[in-house]
N, C-alpha and C positions, 0 to 999 in steps of 0.2 A: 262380147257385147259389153257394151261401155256406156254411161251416160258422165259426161265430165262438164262441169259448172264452174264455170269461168265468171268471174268479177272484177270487179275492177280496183285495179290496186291503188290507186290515189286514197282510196274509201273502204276500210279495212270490213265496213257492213254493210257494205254494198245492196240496197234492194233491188237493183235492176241487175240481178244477175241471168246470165244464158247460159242454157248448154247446149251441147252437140252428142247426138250419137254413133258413138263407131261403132262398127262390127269385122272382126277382125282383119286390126289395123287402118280401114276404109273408113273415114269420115262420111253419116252419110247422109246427115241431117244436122242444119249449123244454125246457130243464134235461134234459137225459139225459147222460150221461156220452160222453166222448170217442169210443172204439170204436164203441158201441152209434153212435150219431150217424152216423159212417162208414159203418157199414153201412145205417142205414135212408135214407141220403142218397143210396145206390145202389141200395135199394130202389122210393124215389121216383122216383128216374130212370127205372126200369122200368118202373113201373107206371102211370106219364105219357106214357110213349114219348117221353121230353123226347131232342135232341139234346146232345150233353158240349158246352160250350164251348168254341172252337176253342182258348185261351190253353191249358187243363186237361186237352185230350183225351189226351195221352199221359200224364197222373197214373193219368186214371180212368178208363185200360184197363189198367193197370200192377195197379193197385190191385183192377179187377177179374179179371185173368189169374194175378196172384201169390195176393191174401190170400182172394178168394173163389172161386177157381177155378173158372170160369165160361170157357168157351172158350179153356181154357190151351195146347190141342197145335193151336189154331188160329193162323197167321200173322196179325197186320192190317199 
């Protein structure tokens, strides 16, 4: 599981940058903005019942306990 943010090279600081979600090797979700991307990247997890990645898994329970509060008064 991948979120990759693509900008634009003419413009080294690009604000309108996109990313896209792969999930292994499968592009599966293109051009949406940063955020949005985040969250439906956690969505997909959901709704695939996919496993986090062992390297990731404390990002994206951080990221689910703090920014979507999802099981936040629970320990892991």
């Amino acid at each position: 599981m991948k979120i990759a943010i693509i900008g634009d090279r003419s413009t080294p600081r690009s604000d309108h940058k996109m990313a896209t979600i792969v999930v292994e090797r499968t592009k599966i979700l293109e051009g949406k903005d940063i955020p949005r991307c985040c969250a439906l990247l956690m969505d997909i997890i959901y709704v695939l019942n996919l496993n986090y990645q062992k390297e990731l898994k404390c990002t994206f329970l951080v990221f689910q306990k703090l920014f979507l509060e999802l099981d936040g008064l629970k320990v892991s």
